[in-house]
Every structure is written in C-alpha cells, then in structure tokens.
N, C-alpha and C positions, 0 to 999 in steps of 0.2 A: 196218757192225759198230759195237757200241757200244761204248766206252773208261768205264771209271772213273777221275777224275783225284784225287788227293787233294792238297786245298788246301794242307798242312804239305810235301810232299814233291811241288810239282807237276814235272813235265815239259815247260814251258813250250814247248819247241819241238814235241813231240808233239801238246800243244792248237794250239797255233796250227798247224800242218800239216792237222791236222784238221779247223779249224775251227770246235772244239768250245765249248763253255763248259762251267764248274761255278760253282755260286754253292749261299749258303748263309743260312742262319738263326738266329744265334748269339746265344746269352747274352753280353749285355755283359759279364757277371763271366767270361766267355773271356779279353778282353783284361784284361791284368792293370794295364800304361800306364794306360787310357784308363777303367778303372775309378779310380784316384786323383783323375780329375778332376773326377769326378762329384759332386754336391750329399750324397750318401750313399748307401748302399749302393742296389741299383737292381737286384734281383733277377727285376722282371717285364720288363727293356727288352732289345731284342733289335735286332742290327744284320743288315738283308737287304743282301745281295753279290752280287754277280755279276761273273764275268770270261769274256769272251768272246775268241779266239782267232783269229789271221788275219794278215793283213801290214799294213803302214802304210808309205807314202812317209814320208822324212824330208827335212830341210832340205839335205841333200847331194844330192838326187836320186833314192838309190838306196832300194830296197824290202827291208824284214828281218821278220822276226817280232815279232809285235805282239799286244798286249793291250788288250781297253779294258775298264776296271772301274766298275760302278757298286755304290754302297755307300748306305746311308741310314738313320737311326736317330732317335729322339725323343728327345733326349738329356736329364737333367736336371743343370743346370749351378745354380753359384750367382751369383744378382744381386749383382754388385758395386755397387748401391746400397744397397739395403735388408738383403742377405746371407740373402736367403730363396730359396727353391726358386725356379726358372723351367726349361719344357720349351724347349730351343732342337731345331730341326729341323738335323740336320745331314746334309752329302748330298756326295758325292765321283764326278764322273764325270771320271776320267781317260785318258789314251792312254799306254801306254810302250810303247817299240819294244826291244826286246834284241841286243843284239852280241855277237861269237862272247868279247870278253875286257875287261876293268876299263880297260883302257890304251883302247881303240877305243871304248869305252862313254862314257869321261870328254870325249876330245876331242871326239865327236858330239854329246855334253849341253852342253858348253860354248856352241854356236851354235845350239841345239834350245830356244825359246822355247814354242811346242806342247806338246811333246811330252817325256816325261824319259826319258832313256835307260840302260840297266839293262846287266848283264851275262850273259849266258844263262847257265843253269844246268840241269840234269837234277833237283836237287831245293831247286827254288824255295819260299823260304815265304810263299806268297800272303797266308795271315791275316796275317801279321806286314805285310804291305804293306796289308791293307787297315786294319788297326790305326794304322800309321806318317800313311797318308793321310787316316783320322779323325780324329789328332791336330790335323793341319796344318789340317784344316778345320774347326776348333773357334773361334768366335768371340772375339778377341783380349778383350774384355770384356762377358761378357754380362750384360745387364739387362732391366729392364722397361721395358716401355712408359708405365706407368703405376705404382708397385711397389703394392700391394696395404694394404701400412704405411708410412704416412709415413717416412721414413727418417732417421736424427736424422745433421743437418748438420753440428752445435759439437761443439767438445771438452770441454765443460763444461755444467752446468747449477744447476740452486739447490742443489743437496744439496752440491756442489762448492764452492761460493759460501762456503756456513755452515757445512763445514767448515775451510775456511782461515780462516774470522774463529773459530773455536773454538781454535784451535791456539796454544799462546803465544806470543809474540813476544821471544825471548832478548835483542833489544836497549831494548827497548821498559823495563825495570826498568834500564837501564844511563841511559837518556834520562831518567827520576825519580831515579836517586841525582845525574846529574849537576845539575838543578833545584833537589835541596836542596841542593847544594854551594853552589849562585852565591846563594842565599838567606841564608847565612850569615854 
C-alpha cells in the first residue's frame, strides 16, 4: 500500500516503519532563511531532497527510528573577495535518529557524534529541517578561485589622495599668522 507523506506535517514514525521516503523539488524562494543568503534574488534555483525512513543503531546500542536525508542545490552566494556572484554546490547527507521525548533526545545527542538526535513527533517539519541543514552547510566564506575582477585590496586610491590635499587645513593659516608674528 502506498502512503502519501507530506513534508510540512510529516509522520516521522509512520515513514520510518514503513520504510518509506518523500523528497522534493523546491524553489529556493520556499525557504525564506536561506533565500537572504543568497547573492540575489534566485528565482530559477531549486533545492532536490530526499528523506528516506527506517532504523539506525545509535551510540547506546539501542535501534530507534531514523531518517537519512539528502539535499542538494547550486547555490548562488556572494564572493567575499571581489563581492560578485559565485555558484557554490551545496549538499547535505545526513542521519537523525528520533526519540519518543526532548529530555531522552538531548541526553542521546549529547554522546551521538554520527548521528543528531531529534524528538519524535506526528507532525514533523521536514523542509524546515532540510532548510535548517542548508544553512549549516553553506560555506563559512565563499569565494573564488580565481574572482573574475581584480578585487581592490586598499582602503584608498588617487581620487582619495587629491581629495585630502584639496580640503583646507584649519591649522595650516594658524602656522602663517604665527610666522608673521615672530617676523616682527
């Protein structure tokens, strides 16, 4: 029998009993997060997902209901060199196991290096997890490899230069009256 799961209000334990998976196709401008981060608007980029449903050993020993998601998008970020476009690849294949409550979740995450451990829920919001886990896999500073434009290094240049030598100098007429003082 085939189950519809829906990603906003999933059933976490019913996929994973099942077996099952849903994944999806999404317009970036979905997430709303993970659209701020973006180079500029990005109406044609699209994040593919997938979560697949089933058990997972954890670092206790014992077997719970589990998740494993993969996510992946062509992200356009801005180069923190030059401050122009770049497409970064970005890709999320994670494991989380779930626990029947927030208190048994925290302690098993605590010692769970693997694996992050979650709190079971009947109406899990999966995109909001695979948005959360986009985030975190977004490159701390992304750049070029090469950037495309020279990228200007100083804080300054000639037009900076010859306007400080244009600008008057308030003590500079103080430094001539005191000249013809001692002249006198």
């Amino acid at each position: 029998m085939s189950r519809n799961f829906n990603p906003r209000r999933l059933d976490v334990a019913a996929l994973s009993q099942a077996k099952a998976q849903v994944s999806g196709h999404d317009s970036v401008q979905d997430y709303e997060r993970l659209s701020k981060e973006l180079h500029g608007p990005a109406p044609g980029v699209s994040i593919d997902w997938q979560a697949v449903g089933g058990q997972r050993r954890a670092v206790d020993g014992g077997t719970y209901l589990a998740l494993h998601l993969n996510a992946s998008a062509d992200l356009p970020l801005t180069c923190q060199l030059c401050m122009g476009e770049i497409i970064e690849p970005v890709t999320v294949d994670r494991h989380f196991i779930f626990l029947a409550d927030e208190e048994a979740a925290a302690s098993l995450d605590e010692s769970s290096e693997e694996d992050d451990v979650l709190a079971l829920s009947s109406e899990f919001d999966l995109q909001a997890l695979v948005e959360d886990e986009m985030l975190m896999a977004l490159p701390l500073v992304p750049r070029h490899e090469q950037c495309p434009d020279e990228p200007i290094l100083a804080s300054d240049d000639a037009d900076f230069e010859a306007a400080l030598n244009d600008k008057p100098k308030p003590f500079a007429s103080l430094a001539a009256l005191k000249g013809s003082l001692k002249s006198k």
